[in-house]
N, C-alpha and C positions, 0 to 999 in steps of 0.2 A: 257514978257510971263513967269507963272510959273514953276519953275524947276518939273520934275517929278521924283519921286525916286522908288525904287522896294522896294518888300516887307523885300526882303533881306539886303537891305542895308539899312532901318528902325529899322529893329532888329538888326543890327551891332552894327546900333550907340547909339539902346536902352543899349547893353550892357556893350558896352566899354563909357557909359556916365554912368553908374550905377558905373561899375569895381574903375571908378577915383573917386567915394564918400566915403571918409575917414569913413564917419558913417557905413555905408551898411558894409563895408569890415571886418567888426566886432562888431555883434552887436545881443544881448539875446533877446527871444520876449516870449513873454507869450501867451498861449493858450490851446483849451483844441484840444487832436489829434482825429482826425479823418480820416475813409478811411485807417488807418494803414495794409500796404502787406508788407509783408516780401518776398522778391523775390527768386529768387532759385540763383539767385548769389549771395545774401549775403547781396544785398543792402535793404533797407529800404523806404518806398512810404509812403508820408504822408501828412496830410491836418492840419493846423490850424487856431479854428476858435472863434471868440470873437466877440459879440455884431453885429452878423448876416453877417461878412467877415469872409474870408477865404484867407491863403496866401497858396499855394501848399510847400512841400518841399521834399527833398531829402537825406537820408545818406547812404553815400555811406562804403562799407562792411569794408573796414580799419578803420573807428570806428567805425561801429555798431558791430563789436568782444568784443570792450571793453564795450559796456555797461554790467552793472551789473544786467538787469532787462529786461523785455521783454515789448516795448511798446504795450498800444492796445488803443484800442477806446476809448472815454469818459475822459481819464487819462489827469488830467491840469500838464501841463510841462513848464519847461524852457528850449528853444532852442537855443544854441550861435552858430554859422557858416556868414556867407555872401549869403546878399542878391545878386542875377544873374539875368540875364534874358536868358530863354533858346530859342534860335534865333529859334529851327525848330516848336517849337507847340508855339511858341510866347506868351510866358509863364514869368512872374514873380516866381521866386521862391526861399528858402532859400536852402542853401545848408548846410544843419549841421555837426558839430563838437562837439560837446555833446547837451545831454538830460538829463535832471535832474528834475525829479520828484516834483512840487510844493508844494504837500502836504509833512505834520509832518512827518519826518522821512527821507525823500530823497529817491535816490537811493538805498542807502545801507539797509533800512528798507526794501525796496521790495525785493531787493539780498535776503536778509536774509531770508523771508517769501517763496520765489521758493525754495531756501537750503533746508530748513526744508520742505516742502512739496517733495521735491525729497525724501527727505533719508528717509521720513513716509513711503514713498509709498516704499520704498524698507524693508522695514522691521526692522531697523535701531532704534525706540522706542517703539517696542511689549514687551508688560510686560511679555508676552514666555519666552523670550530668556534672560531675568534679572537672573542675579547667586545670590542665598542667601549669605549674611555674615559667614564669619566663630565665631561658639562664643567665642573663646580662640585664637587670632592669635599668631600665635610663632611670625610672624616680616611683619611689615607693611612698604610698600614702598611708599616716599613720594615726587610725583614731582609737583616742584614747585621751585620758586627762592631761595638761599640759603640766601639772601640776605634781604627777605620781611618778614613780619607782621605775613604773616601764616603762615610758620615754625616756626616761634616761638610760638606761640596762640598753632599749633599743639601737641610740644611738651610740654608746658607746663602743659597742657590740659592730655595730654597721660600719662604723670609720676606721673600726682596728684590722676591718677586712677587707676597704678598699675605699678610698680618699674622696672620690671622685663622686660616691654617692651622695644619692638627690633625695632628701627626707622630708618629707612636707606632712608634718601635722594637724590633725583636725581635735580641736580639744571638742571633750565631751565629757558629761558625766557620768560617771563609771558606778555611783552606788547613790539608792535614796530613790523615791518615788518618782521623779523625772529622769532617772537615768533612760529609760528604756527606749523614750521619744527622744532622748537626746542625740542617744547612742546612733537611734535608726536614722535620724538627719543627717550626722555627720556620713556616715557609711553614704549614701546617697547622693549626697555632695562631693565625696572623695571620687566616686563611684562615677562621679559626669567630666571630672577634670581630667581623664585621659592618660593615668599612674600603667605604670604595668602593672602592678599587683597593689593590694591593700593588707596590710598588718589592721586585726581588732583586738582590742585586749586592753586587759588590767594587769597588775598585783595580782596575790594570792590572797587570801582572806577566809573569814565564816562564810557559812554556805549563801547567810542574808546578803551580806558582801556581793556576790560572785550572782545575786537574785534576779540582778538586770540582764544579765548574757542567759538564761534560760528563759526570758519573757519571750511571747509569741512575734511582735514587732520585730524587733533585734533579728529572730533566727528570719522572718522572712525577709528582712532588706536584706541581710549575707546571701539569702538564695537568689534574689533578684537582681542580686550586681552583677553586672557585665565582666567588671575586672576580678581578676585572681584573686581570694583571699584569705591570706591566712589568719587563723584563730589564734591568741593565742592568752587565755583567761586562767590566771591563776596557778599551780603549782604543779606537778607531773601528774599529781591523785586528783586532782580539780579537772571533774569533764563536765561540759556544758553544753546546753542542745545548740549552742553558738559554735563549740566545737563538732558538731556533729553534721552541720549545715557546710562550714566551712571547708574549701574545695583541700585544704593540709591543715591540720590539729598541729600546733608548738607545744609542747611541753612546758614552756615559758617564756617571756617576752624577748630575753636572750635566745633562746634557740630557735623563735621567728626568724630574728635577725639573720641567726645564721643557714637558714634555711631561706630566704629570700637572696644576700648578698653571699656572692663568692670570693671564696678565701684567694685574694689577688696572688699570695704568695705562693698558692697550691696551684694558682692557674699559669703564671708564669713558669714553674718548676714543671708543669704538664706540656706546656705548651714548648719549652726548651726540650722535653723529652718528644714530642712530633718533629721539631726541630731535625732532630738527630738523628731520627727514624726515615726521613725524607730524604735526607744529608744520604744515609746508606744504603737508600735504594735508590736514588737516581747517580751514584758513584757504581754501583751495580749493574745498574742498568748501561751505565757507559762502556764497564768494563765488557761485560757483554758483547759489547756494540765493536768495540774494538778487536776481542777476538772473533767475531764472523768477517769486521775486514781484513781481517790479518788473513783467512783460512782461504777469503776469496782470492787473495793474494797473490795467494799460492797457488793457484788455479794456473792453467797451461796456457788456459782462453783471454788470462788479463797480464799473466807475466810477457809473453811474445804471440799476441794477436794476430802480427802479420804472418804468420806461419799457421797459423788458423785459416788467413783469408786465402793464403797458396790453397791448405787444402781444400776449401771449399771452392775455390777458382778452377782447381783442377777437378774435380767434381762435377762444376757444370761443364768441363769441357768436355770430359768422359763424357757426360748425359748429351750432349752437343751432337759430336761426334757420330753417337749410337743414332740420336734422332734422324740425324741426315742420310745414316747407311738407311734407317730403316724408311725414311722418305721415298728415297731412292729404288732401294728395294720394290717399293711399293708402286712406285710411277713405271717402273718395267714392270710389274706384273700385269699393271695394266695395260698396258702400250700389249704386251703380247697377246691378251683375253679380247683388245678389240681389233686385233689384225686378225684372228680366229674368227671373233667374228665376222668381221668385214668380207673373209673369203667363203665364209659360210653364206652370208649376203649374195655371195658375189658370184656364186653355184647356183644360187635359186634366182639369177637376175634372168631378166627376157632379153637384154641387152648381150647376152654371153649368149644364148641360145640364136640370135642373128646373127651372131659374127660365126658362126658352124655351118653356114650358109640358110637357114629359114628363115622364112618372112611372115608377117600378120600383115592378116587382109583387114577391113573395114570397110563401111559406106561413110558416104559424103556425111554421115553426122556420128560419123564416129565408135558408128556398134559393130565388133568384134563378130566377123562373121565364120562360123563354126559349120552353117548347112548351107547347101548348095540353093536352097527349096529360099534362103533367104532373099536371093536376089531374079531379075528374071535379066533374059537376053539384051543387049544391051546398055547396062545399069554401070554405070561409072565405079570402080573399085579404086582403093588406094589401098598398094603393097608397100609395107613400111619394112624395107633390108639397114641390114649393118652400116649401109653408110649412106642413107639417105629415103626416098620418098619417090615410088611409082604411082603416075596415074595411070586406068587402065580401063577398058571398058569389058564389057562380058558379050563376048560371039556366041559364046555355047556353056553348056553347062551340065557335067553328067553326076550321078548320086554314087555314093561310096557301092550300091550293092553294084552299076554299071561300068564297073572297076575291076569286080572281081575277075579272073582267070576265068575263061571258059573249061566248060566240065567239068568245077567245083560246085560242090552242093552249097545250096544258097543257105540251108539248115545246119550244115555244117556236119 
């Protein structure tokens, strides 16, 4: 009779007959991923599949920390771990131990491309926030190895342009697993000493080479410095996210140079040519200046003045003259408007009307007596004539109608 076995003890011995295959126990498989989840504890879910199979597999969070890139879908990989069989869903599957990118560039090519897409997005290569060059530096800070290519290219490059310049180097190492904290120190330190601008850079080299100036450290102390500075890493086709942070990209350690220090020769031969640009317009400007005094010159008002000042002397005598007729004019008109009216006055005076022989009566206080009815028999009157003062008393006294003509109508 056949033995029967459980499911469990099926998968036991699937696994521990897998576990003892020297191959499986270490072994890289090519595929492209599929179904990639990234779990919340860290681990890794993922499918690979080639020519219509699919093997399941899993990595678990103590290496998927170290990968450099973030798996997803579609992405052909290579995967090295052990092949398992998981006893509870009765499952084949790899258990991975790295992941490494099939395609040109690996790993570190996709590193690099999340790097650079992080620090975009954080603002990190805005042409904003780029500082202009200074155009005279008093003294330029140069990190870099003290040891390589471009220190020397730098300086020699720097002094051929102008004597006087100030070079003060920061050695640092430029490649190998300490460059990148080295790099970022020196910049830092450059960065506090008070340079006008800062030169960074190497040589040209393999891209491992050139590995330190695209680490994350490097691009941010270049964004963090205060002073100016130029990049200048490796060869014209050599770009680095150090060049990309960098407020000017060099093409190479010589063309920093020349793009930090100016060409003494070029600035003299400029500076001769303002020379002589000034020279011709303040010679111009003279010219100028001379003929308007020349043209004033010639003027009537500055050649013989005094015949200027006759005319205007004779001017105000004219205006003189005329004022006084018209003064003159002016005080007889008046002189005769008030002799006109003075005799007009002098027609309605009371004083002309007594010298025609009439007199005004009044009483002792002075009221202008008009009716007879005002006084009675009597009553002291004062007659004021032309040439003096009557006193006078009233004997009688008759009313204008005991005046009239006898046998005139009293009605008239």
């Amino acid at each position: 009779m056949q033995q029967l076995y459980g499911v469990s003890e099926i998968n036991y011995y699937l696994k521990e007959y897998l576990a003892e295959n020297r191959l499986l126990s270490n072994v890289t498989v090519k595929g492209e991923l599929s179904g990639c989840k990234n779990h919340s504890t860290g681990h890794i879910y993922f499918s690979l599949r080639e020519q219509g199979c699919s093997l399941k597999g899993i990595m678990f969070r103590s290496y998927a920390s170290k990968l450099k890139f973030k798996p997803s879908d579609g992405m052909e990989v290579l995967v090295n771990g052990n092949i398992s069989f998981y006893e509870r869903d009765g499952t084949c599957q790899i258990y991975a131990r790295s992941i490494i990118p099939a395609a040109a560039g690996g790993a570190e090519a996709i590193a690099l491309e999340e790097l650079k897409a992080q620090l975009q997005s954080e603002g990190l290569f805005d042409l904003s926030r780029k500082k202009p060059l200074p155009f005279l530096p008093e003294s330029v800070g140069i990190v870099t190895s003290a040891e390589g290519a471009a220190w020397a290219d730098i300086q020699k490059v720097a002094r051929g342009r102008w004597q006087g310049v100030n070079l003060i180097i920061y050695n640092a190492l430029v490649q190998g697993g300490q460059a990148p904290t080295s790099i970022a120190t020196a910049i830092a330190m450059a960065d506090s000493c008070d340079h006008s601008l800062l030169i960074v850079g190497r040589g040209g080299g393999a891209n491992e080479d050139l590995a330190a100036f695209n680490s994350e450290i490097v691009v941010r102390a270049i964004a963090a410095a205060h002073t100016p500075v130029i990049s200048a890493v490796g060869h014209e086709v050599d770009v680095t996210l150090a060049d990309l942070a960098a407020d000017v990209r060099a093409a190479t350690p010589s063309h920093a140079a020349e793009l930090a220090i100016p060409d003494t020769e070029k600035l003299l031969a400029a500076l001769s040519t303002y020379q002589e640009r000034i020279k011709q317009a303040v010679e111009k400007r003279i010219s100028m200046g001379n003929e308007r005094i020349n043209a004033l010159c010639r003027r009537p008002a500055l050649r013989q003045p005094l015949q200027l000042l006759e005319r205007k002397q004779r001017s105000v005598d004219d205006a003189a003259a005329a004022l006084q007729t018209y003064v003159i004019n002016a005080i007889n008109q008046s002189k005769s408007s008030l002799a006109l009216a003075a005799a007009s006055l002098e027609a309605l005076s009371p004083l002309a009307t007594l010298e025609r022989g009439y007199a005004l009566c009044s009483d002792q206080q002075g009221n202008i007596i008009k009716d007879p009815l005002q006084l009675e028999v009597g009553d002291p009157l004062n007659l004021t004539v032309a040439r003096g003062l009557l006193l006078c008393r009233i004997e009688d006294k008759k009313t204008d109608i005991e005046l009239k003509p006898k046998g005139e109508n009293i009605d008239g």
